[in-house]
C-alpha positions as CSV (number, residue, x, y, z in Angstrom):
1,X,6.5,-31.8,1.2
2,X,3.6,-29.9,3.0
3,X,3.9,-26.0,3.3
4,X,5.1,-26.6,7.3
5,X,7.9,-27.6,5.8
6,X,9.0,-25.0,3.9
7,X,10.7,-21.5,4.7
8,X,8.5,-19.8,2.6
9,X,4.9,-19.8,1.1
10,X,3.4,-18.8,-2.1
11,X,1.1,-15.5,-1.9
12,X,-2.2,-18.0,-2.6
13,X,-0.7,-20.3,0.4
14,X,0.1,-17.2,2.9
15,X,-3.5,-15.8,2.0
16,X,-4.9,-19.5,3.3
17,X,-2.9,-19.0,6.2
18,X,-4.6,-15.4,7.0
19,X,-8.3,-16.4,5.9
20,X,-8.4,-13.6,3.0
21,X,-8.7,-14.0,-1.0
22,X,-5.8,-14.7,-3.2
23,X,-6.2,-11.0,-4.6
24,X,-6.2,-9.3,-1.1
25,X,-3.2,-10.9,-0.4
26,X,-1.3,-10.2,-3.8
27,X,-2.4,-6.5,-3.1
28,X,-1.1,-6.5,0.6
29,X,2.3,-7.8,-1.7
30,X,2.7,-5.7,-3.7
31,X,2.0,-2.8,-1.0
32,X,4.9,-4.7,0.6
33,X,7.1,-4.3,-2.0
34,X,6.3,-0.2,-3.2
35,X,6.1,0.8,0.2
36,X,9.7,-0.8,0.9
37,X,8.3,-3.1,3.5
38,X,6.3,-0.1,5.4
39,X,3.1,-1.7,5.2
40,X,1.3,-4.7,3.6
41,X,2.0,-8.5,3.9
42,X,5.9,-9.1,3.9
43,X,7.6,-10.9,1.0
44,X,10.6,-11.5,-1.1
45,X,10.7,-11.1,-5.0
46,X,12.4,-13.7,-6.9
47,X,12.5,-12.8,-10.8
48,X,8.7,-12.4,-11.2
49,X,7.7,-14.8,-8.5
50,X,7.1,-12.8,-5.4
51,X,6.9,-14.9,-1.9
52,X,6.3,-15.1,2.0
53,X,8.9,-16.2,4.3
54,X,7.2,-18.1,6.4
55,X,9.7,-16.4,9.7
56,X,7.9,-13.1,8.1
57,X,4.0,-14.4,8.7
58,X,4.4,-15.3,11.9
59,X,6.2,-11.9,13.3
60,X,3.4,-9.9,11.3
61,X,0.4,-12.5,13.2
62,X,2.5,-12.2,16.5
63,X,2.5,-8.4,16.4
64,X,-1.9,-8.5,15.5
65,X,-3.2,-5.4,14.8
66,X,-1.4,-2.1,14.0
């Protein structure tokens, strides 16, 4: 299964997606998560396993810069 085929990425596959380093993107995660989805790169938590709905990425690339 490649990662078009799934409804959500891991934080290391979303940060391939966007062009930045696996710790940016865990960063822009958690930010996510503290700042109840206000800012930073949108994702779930699951247990201790935090990812990105796929649906998610593209609204945040469709909108570009804020």
């Amino acid at each position: 299964m490649s990662t078009n085929d799934t409804e959500v990425l891991t934080i290391e596959e979303a940060a391939e997606v966007l062009r930045i380093s696996r710790g940016a993107a865990y960063a822009l995660a958690r930010r996510w998560l503290e700042t109840d989805g206000g800012e930073g790169l949108p994702c779930i938590r699951l247990g201790r396993t935090m990812r990105v709905p796929r649906a998610a990425l593209a609204s945040l690339l469709a909108a570009g810069p804020t």
